[in-house]
Every structure is written in C-alpha cells, then in structure tokens.
C-alpha positions in Angstrom: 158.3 141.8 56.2 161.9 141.7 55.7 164.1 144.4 56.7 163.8 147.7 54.4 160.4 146.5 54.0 158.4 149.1 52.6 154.6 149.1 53.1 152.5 152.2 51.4 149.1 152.6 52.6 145.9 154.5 51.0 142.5 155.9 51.2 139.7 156.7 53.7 140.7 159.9 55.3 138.3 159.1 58.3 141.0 155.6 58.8 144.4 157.7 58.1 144.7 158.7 61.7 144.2 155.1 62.9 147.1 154.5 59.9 149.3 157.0 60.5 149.3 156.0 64.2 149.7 152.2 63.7 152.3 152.7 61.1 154.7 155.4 63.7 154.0 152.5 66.1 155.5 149.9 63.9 157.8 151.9 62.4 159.3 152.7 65.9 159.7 148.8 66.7 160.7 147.6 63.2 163.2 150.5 62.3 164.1 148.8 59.3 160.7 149.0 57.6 159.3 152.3 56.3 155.5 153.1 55.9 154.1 155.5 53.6 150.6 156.8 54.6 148.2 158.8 52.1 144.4 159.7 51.9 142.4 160.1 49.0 139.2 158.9 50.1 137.9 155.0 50.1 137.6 154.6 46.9 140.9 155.5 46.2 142.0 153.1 48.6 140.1 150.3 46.9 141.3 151.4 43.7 144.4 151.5 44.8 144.5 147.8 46.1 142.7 146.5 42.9 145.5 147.7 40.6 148.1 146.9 43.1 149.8 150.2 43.7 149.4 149.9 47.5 149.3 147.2 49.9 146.7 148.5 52.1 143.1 150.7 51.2 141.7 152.0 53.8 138.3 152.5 53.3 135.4 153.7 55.8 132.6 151.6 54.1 132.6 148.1 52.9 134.2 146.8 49.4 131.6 146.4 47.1 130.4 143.3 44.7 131.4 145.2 41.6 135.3 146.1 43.1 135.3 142.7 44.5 134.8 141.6 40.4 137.5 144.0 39.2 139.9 142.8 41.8 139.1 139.0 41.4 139.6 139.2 37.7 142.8 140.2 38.3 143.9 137.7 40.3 143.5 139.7 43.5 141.8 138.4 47.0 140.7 141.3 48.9 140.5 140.5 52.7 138.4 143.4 54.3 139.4 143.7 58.0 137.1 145.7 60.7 139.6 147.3 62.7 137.6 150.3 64.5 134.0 151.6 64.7 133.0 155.3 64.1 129.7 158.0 64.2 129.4 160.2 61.6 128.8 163.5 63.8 126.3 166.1 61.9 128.2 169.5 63.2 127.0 173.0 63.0 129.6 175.9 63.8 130.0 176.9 67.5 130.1 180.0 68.1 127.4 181.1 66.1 124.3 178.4 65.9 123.1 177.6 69.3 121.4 174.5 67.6 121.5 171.4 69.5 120.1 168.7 68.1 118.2 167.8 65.0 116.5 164.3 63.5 117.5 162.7 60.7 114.9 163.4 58.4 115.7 167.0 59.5 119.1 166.1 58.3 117.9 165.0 54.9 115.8 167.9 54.6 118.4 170.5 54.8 120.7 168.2 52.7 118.0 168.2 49.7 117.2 171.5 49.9 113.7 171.1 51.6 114.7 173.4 54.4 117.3 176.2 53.6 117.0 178.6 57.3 118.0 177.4 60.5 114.8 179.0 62.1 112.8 176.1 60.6 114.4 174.0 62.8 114.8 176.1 66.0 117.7 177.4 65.1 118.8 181.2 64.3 117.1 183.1 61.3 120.4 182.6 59.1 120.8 180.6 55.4 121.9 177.1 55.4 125.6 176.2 54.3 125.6 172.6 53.4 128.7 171.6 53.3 129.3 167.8 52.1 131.9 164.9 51.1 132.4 164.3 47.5 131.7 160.9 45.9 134.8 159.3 46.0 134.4 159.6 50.2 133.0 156.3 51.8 131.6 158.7 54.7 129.7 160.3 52.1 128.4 156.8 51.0 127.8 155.8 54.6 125.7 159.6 55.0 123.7 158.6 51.7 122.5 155.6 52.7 121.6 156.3 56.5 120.6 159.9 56.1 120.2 161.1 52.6 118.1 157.7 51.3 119.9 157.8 48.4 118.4 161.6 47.7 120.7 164.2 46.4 122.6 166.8 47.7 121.3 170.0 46.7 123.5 171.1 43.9 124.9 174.3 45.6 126.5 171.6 48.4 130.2 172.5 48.7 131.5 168.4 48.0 135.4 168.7 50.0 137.5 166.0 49.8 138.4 165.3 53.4 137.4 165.4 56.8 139.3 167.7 58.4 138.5 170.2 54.9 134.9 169.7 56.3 135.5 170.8 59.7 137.7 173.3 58.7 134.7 174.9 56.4 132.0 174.6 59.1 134.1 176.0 61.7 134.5 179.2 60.0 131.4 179.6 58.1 128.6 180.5 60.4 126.0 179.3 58.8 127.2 175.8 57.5 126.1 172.2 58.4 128.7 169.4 57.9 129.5 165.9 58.6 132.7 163.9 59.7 133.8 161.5 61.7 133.6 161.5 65.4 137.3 161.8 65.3 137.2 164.7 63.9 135.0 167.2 66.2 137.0 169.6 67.7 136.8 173.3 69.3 135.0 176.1 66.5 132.1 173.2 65.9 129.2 171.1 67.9 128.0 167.6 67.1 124.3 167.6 67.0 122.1 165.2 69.1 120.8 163.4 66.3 117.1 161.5 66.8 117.9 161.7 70.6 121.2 160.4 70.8 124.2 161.9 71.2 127.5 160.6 69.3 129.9 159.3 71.5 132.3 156.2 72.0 129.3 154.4 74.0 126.2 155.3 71.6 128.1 153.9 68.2 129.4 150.7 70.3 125.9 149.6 70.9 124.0 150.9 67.8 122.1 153.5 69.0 123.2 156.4 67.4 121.6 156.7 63.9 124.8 156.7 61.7 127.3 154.7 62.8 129.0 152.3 60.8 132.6 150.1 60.6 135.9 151.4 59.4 138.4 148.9 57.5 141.3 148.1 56.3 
C-alpha cells in the first residue's frame, strides 16, 4: 500500500468484527492508509470482489464454482483465505425458555415447521418464533446444509439480515429460536447444547460440535 492507501472491505457480517478489528489495528500503525468496513452478508462480499467495487469480501462460507466462473471471466483471481473458525450457536431467549439443549434434527424440525411448541421438546408450553438469516447470509448457507438438509424454512420464518438483528430478535421475543455466530451470544439469550456438545472455542477447534465451519476472507 502506499501512503493514503485506501482499502474498502465487504460482506459476511459474522467476519466484520474480525474486519473492523484488523483494519483499527492497521489503521493505528499505518496512519496514512484509511479502511472502510461494511457488511451485507457473504454474498455481497463476493459480489462485491467479482465486480471489483471492493478489495476484500468477507464471506463466512466458501466461494463457489459458479462465482469463481463470473470472476474468472472477468479476469479476476479470487484467493480465499481461512483466517478464523466459528460455531453457529442455536439460541433460545434467556429469561424465558429454560431449554437447554436440543439435537439437530430437533433443530430442523422446528425450522420446517414439523414441531411448532416448545413442550415437544421439553421445553415450556409456548409457540415457536423461528427466527432465521436471509439468503444472501453465508451463515444461513452454512445452517442449510449442516442442519436444515437443504429443507426449507417454514414460510412464516422472520429472514434478518444480520447477526446481531438475530440476537437482538431472540433476545426480546420469548418465544423465538435463532442462530448466529458464536461471537455473537451475549446476555438476554442461551446457546443450546446441540447433539451433546456445547459450542465453545474448544468444541469448533476439534470438530465436535455439529455446525462449525471456516470464516474467510
């Protein structure tokens, strides 16, 4: 970079922190560079980097063949670089479900619709919320293909376009069931045990927590 370098950043709003941190960082040693730092969702971020309106898409799920076409044909090398690993944590709110934990085809279930009470799972005799990501999300991708099995949502899902917009929801709506990354649990909501295993920096660094996946740049 040369001095009054400007870099502009996009997409995955489960990578922005990790962004916005690195970027404060740099910004701090290299005061002559300026960062800009957005969301919008990995898709957006890909998007972004395959019409060249940013130099880095974050993106919380892997490029796929058909972006990597778009890009190549014009003229543009992605290079996809791991740079943290994350758990999607399945969150109820806290103050009012004393659910614990839950499997995953428990988590599918109440995602399609097949279960709509949280008594049918041990939990209080109150109607499901499902709250979800919307399609442009790559943690919604990463929750369709570990959880969902590419089944979905039912259609009264609330689809919100970011992370914190899902914790947000589930923290004040008593009977809701989100997802978001681990990064994102915080006081007004539990993570759920999920097939046995409970989401934490140790359970997604050595696979055994059920939906777990990489995060990019």
């Amino acid at each position: 970079l040369v001095a009054g370098g400007q870099v502009t950043i996009a997409g995955s709003t489960t990578v922005l922190p990790i962004a916005q941190t690195c970027a404060e960082e740099f910004m701090n040693n290299n005061p002559d560079v300026d960062i800009s730092v957005r969301g919008g969702g990995s898709s957006v971020g890909i998007a972004s980097i395959i019409s060249g309106t940013v130099d880095i898409g974050n993106a919380s799920r892997h490029i796929k063949s058909k972006e990597l076409a778009q890009a190549r044909k014009k003229g543009i090398s992605p290079k996809e670089i791991i740079v943290a690993y994350d758990g999607i944590a399945v969150i109820v709110n806290e103050g009012e479900n004393n659910l614990t934990k839950l499997s995953v085809a428990d988590v599918r279930d109440i995602y399609t619709g097949k279960i709509k009470n949280w008594k049918e799972v041990g939990g209080p005799n109150m109607p499901i919320v499902v709250i979800s990501r919307d399609v442009s999300s790559g943690t919604f991708e990463t929750f369709n293909e570990k959880v969902l099995d590419g089944e979905t949502p039912r259609t009264d899902a609330l689809m919100l376009a970011s992370n914190n917009a899902v914790v947000t929801t589930v923290s004040k709506t008593p009977g809701a069931v989100g997802y978001c990354g681990i990064g994102y649990v915080r006081s007004g909501v539990r993570a759920l045990v999920v097939d046995g295993v409970t989401v934490s920096k140790a359970t997604i660094q050595d696979g055994s927590y059920p939906i777990s996946r990489s995060l990019h740049m």
